[in-house]
C-alpha positions as CSV (number, residue, x, y, z in Angstrom):
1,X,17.9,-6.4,8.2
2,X,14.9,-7.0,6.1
3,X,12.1,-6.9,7.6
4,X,9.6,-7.1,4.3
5,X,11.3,-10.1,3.7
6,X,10.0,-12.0,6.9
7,X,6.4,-11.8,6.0
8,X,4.4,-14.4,4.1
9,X,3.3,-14.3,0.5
10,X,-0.5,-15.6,0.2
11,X,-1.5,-17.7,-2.6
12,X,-5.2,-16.9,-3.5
13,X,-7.3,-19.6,-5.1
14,X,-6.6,-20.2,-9.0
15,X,-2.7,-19.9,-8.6
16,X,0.1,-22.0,-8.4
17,X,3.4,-22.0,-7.1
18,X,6.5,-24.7,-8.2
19,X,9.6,-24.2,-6.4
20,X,12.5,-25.9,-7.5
21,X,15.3,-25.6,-4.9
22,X,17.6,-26.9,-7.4
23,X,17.8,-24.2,-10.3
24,X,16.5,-22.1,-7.3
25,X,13.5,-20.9,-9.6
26,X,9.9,-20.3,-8.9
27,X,7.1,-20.3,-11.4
28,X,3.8,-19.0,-10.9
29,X,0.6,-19.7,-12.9
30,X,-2.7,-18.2,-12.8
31,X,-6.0,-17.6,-14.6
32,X,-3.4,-14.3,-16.6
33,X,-0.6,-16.3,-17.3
34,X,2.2,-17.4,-16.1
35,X,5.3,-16.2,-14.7
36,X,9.0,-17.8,-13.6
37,X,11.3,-16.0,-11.0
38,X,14.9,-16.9,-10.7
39,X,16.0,-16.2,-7.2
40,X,19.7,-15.8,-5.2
41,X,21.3,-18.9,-4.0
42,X,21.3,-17.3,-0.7
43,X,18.1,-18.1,-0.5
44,X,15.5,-20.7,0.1
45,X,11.8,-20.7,-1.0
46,X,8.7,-23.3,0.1
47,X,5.2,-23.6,-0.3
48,X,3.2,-24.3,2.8
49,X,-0.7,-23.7,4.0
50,X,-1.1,-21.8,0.8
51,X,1.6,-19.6,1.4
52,X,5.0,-18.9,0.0
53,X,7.8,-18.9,3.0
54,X,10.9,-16.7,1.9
55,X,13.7,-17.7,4.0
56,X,17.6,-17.3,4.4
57,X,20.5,-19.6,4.3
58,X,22.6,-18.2,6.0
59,X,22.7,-14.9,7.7
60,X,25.1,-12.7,5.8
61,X,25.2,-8.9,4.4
62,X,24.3,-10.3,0.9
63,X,21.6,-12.6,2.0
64,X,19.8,-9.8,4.0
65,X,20.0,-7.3,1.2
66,X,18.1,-9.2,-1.2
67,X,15.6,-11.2,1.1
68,X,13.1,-8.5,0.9
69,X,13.9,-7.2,-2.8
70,X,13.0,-11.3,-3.5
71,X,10.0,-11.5,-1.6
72,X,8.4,-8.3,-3.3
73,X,9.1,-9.9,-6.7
74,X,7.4,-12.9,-5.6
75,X,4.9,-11.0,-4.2
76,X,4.4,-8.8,-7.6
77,X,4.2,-11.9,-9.5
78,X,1.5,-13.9,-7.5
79,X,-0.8,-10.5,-7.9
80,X,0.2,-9.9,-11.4
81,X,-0.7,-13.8,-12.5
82,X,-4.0,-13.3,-10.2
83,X,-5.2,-9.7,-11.1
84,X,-3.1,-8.2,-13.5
85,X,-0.9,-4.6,-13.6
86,X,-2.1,-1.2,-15.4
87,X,-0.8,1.6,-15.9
88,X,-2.5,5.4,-17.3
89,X,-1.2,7.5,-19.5
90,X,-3.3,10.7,-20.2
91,X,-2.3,12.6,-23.8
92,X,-2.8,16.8,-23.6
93,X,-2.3,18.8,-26.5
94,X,-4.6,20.4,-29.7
95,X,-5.0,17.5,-32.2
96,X,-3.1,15.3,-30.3
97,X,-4.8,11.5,-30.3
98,X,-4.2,8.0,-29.7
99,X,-5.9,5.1,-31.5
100,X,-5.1,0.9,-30.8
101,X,-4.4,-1.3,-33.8
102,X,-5.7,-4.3,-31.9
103,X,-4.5,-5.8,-28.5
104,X,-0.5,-4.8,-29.2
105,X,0.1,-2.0,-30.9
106,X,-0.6,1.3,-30.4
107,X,-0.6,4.5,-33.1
108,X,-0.5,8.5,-31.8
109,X,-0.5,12.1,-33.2
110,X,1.9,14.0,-31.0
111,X,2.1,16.7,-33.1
112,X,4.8,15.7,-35.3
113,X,4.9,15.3,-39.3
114,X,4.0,11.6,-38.9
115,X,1.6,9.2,-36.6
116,X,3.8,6.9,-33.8
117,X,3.7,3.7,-34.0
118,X,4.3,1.7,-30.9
119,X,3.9,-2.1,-30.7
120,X,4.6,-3.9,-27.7
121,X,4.9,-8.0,-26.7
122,X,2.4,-10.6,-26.7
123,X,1.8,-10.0,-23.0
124,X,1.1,-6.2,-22.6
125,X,-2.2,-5.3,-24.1
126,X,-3.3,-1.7,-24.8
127,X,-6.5,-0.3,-24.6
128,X,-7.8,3.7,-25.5
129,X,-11.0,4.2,-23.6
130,X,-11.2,7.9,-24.8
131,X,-8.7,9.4,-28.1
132,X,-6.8,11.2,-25.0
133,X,-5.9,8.0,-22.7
134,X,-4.4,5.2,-22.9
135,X,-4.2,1.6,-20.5
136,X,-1.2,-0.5,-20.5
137,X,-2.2,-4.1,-19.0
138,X,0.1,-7.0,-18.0
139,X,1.1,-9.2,-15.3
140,X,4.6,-8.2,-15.5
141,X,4.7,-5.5,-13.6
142,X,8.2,-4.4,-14.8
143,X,7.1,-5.1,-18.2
144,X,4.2,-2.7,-17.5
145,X,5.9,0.2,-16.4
146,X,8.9,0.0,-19.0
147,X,6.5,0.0,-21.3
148,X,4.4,3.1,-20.1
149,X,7.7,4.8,-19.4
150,X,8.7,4.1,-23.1
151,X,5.4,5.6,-24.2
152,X,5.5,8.7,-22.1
153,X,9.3,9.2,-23.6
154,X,7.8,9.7,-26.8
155,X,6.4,13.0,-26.2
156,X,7.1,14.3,-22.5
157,X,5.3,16.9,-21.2
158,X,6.4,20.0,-21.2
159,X,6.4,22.4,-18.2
160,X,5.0,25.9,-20.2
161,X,1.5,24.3,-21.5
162,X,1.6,21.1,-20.0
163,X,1.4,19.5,-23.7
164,X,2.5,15.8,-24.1
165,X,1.8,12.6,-22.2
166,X,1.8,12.1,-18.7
167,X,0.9,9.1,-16.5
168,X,-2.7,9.5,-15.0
169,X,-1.4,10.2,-11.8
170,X,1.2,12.7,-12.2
171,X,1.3,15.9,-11.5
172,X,2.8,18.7,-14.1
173,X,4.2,21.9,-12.1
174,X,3.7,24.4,-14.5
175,X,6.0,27.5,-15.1
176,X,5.5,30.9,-15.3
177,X,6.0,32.5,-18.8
178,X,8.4,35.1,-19.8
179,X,6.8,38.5,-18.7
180,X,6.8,41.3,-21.9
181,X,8.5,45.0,-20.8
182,X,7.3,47.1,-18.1
């Protein structure tokens, strides 16, 4: 049983929340954007004392297996629409760089015979606050971190020298090089 699923969503001032039961979709707008949820037909959303109510049909294996996986994506949404998702990627290597070409693309060095080009949707914006990091911003979180997952693919870092790009919070555990003749 879910128990994530049984607590409340809050609705912070600037957003708001549609349900309609019928197509059992949810849409939530806010001062970022706006985002629309289709959720299970096991399922039954409301909006009361600014608050979004998650609740169950019935009680069945099915219905408690995606109550609380429903309620975090509700949850993700109202916080993405209201403040946004980012995600750090930090670049490590000699002459390796990273340069925006305005708010959705992005071009890198990684040390191969030509730049990389990456260009992304209208609603993930990029941002290089030094030639060694770069920001991905949303309010799809899923978006977000496909996106900085796609990124990082592009040149993963390698476990001898740690070259390559890496999210800002990872940690690289480096190996021990091959020892010469003793």
């Amino acid at each position: 049983m879910s128990r994530i699923g049984n607590k409340h969503i809050d609705i912070p001032a600037g957003v708001t929340v549609n349900v309609d039961d019928a197509n059992s979709t949810i849409t939530v707008s806010g001062k970022l954007g706006a985002l629309t949820q289709k959720y299970h037909k096991l399922l039954a959303a409301k909006v009361e004392n600014n608050q979004i109510i998650l609740s169950k049909k019935e009680d069945t294996k099915t219905a408690n297996m995606v109550h609380g996986t429903y309620r975090s994506l509700l949850n993700d949404m109202v916080l993405g629409v209201s403040e946004g998702f980012s995600k750090g990627l930090v670049i490590n290597g000699v002459g390796y760089s990273a340069a925006t070409n305005g708010d959705h693309q992005i071009t890198m060095k990684l040390g191969f015979s030509h730049p990389v080009v990456y260009k992304a949707d209208d609603d993930i914006k990029f941002t290089c606050p030094t030639a060694t990091e770069i920001k991905v911003f949303g309010i799809n979180k899923t978006k977000v971190g496909q996106v900085a997952a796609d990124i990082r693919s592009k040149k993963p870092v390698e476990p001898y020298h740690a070259h390559g790009i890496r999210y800002s919070d990872e940690v690289v555990v480096r190996k021990e090089g091959k020892t010469g003749k003793k």
